[in-house]
Structures are given as structure tokens and as C-alpha cells.
SERO-4910 file (N, C-alpha, C, O; in steps of 0.05 Angstrom, whole numbers):
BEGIN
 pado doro    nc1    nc2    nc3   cac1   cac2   cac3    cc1    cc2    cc3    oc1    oc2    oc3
  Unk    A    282    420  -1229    299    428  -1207    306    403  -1190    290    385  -1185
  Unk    A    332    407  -1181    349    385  -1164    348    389  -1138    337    410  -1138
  Unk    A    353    383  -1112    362    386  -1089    378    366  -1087    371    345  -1098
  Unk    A    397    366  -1076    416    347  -1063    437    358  -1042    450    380  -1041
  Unk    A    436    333  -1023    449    347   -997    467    324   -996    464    303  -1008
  Unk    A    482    329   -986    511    332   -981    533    338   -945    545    359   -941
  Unk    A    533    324   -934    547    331   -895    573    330   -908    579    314   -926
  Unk    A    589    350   -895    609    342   -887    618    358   -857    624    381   -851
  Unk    A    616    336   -844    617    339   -818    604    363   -800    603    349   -779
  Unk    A    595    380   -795    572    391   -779    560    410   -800    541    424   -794
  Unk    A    574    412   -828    565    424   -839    539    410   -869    542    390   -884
  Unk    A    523    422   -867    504    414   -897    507    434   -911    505    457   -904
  Unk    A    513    415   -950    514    431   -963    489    422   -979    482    399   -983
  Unk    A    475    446   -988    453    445  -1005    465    448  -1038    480    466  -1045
  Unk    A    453    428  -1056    465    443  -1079    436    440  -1089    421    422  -1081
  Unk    A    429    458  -1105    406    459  -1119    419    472  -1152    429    494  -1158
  Unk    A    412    444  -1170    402    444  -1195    380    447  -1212    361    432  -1211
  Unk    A    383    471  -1232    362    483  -1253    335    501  -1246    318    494  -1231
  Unk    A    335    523  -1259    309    549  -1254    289    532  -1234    279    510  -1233
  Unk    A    290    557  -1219    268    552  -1197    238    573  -1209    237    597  -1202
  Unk    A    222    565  -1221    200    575  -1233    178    571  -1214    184    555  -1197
  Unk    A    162    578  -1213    137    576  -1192    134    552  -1179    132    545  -1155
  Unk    A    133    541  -1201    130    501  -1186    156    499  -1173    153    508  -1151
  Unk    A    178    493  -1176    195    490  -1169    201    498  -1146    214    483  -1131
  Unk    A    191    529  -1135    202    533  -1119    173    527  -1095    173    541  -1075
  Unk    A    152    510  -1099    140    490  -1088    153    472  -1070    152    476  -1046
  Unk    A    164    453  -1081    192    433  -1085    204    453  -1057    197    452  -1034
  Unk    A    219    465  -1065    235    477  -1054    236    482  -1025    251    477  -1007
  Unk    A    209    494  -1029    202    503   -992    192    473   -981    199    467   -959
  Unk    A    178    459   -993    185    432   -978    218    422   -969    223    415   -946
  Unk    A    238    423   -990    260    418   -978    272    427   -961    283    411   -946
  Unk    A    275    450   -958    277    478   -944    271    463   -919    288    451   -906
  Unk    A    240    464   -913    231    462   -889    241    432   -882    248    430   -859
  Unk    A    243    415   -892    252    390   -884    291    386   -877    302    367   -867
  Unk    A    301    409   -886    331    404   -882    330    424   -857    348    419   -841
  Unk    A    313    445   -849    307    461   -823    300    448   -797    307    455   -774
  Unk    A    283    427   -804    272    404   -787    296    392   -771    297    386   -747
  Unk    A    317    389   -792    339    371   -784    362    394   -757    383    388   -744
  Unk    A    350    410   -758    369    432   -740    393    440   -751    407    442   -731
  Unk    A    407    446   -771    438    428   -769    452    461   -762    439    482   -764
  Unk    A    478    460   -756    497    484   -740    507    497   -770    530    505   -773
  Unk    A    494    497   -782    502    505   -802    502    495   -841    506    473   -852
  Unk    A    497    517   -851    488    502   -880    501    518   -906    512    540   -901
  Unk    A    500    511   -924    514    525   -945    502    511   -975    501    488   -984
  Unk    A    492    541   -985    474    538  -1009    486    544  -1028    497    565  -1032
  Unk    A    486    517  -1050    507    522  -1077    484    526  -1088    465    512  -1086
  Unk    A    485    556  -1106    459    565  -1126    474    567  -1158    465    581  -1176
  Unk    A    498    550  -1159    518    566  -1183    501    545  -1215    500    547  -1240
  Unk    A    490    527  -1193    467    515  -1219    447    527  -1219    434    507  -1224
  Unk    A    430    545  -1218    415    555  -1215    410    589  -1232    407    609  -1219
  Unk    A    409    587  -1266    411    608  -1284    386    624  -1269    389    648  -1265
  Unk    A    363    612  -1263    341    633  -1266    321    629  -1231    329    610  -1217
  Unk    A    302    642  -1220    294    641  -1198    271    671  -1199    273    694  -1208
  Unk    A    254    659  -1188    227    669  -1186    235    690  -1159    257    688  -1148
  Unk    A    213    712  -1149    208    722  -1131    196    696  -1102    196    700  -1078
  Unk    A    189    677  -1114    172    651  -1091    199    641  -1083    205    640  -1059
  Unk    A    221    630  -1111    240    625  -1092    261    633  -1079    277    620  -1065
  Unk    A    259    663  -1086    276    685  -1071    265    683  -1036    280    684  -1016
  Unk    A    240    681  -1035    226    680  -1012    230    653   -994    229    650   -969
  Unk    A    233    641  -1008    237    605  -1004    258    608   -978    258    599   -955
  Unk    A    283    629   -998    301    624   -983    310    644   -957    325    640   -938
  Unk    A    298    660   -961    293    679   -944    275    665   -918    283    666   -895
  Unk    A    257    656   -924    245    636   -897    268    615   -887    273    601   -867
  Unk    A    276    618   -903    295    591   -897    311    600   -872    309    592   -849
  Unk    A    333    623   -885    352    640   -871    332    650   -846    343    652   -824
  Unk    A    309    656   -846    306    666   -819    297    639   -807    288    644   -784
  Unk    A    294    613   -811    276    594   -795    320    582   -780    324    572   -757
  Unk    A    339    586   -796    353    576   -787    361    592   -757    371    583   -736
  Unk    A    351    619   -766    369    642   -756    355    632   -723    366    640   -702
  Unk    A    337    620   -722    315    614   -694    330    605   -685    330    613   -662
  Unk    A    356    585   -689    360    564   -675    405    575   -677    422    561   -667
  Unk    A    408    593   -687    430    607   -687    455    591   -701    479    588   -697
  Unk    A    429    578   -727    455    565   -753    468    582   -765    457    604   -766
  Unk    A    491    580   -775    502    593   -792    484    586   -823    465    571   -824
  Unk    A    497    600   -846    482    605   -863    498    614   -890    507    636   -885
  Unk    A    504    606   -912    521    622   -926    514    616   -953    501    595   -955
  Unk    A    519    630   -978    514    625  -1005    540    615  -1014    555    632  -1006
  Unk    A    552    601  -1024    575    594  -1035    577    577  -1054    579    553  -1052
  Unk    A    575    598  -1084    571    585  -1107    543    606  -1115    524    600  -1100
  Unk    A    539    620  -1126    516    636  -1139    521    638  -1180    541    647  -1191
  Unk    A    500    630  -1192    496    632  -1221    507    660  -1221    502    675  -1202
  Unk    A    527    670  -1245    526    692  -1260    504    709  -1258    504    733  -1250
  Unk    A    479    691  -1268    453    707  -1268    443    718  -1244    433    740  -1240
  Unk    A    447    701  -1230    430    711  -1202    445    730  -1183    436    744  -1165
  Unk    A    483    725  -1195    488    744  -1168    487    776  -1163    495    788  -1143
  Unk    A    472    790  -1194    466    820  -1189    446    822  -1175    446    838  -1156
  Unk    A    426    809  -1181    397    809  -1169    404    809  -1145    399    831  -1134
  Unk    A    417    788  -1126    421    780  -1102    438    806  -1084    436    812  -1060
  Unk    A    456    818  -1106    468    841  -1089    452    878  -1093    449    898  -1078
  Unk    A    444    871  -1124    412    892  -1116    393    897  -1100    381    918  -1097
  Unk    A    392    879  -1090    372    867  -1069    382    878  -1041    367    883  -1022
  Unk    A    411    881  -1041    421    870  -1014    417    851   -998    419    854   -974
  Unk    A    411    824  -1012    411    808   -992    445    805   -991    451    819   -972
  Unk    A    465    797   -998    496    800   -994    489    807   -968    488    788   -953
  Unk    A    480    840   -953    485    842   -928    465    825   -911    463    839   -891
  Unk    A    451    808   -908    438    785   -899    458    761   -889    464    754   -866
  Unk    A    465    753   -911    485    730   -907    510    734   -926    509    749   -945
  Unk    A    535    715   -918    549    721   -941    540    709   -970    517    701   -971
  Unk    A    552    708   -990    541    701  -1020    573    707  -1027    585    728  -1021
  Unk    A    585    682  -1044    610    687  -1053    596    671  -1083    574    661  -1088
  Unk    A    618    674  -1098    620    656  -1124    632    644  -1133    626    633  -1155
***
């Protein structure tokens, strides 16, 4: 798995490349918490690399969205795998944040 970030202008985009499996989504919540650190007004998570994803890093991001929500970032999915985007609207997270593809 990849992280790479990306500003363009008050906004961060997160793109994360390849299955987030247990370890990975290790990785993850370290990044997570380190791009939260940074405060920013807003962020946007490309998951469209991302075929497969554990319940840890479903959670990952879920801490994520509420550690932003403290500080009243915006938040959005833009770009979700094929794979992931039934799960994600099974789930209802869709009504959480938006999630496009």
C-alpha cells in the first residue's frame, strides 16, 4: 500500500494505492493521524486504487473522518474502487460523507 499526498491550494488530496490488509492498514492510521496533525480545511480521499480493504481500514478511516470532524474539515471520497463502492454504500457510510466515483 501507497499513500501520497498531494495540496492543491487549501485542499489535500490523499490518494492511496493497493489492498489495505491488516498490516497495511497499520501504515495507514499512522498516515491518517499524521495528515490530521497537519489540520488542513479540508481533504479528499482517492480510494479508486484501492480493489480490497479490511474492517481495520474501514475503521482507519472512520477515525479519520471524525478526528477531522473536531476541527470542522471538510471531508469527501472522490474516486472509490468498483470493489469497494457497494460495501461503502451498504454500510451507509455515503450518508457520512460524500463518496463519488
Amino acid at each position: 500500500m501507497l499513500v501520497a499526498i498531494d495540496k492543491k491550494g487549501d485542499i489535500l488530496i490523499v490518494k492511496i494505492v493497493g489492498a489495505i490488509d491488516n498490516d497495511a492498514a497499520k501504515t495507514l492510521r499512522f498516515e491518517l493521524a499524521e495528515i490530521a496533525a497537519q489540520k488542513p480545511s479540508q481533504v479528499v480521499l482517492d480510494l479508486s486504487q484501492v480493489p480490497a480493504m479490511g474492517s481495520i481500514g474501514i475503521g482507519n478511516i472512520l477515525m479519520f473522518f471524525k478526528t477531522l470532524q473536531g476541527f470542522n474539515a471538510c471531508f469527501e471520497i472522490n474516486g472509490i474502487h468498483e470493489d469497494l463502492y457497494p460495501f461503502f454504500k451498504t454500510t451507509k457510510l455515503d450518508r457520512l460523507f460524500p463518496i463519488s466515483q
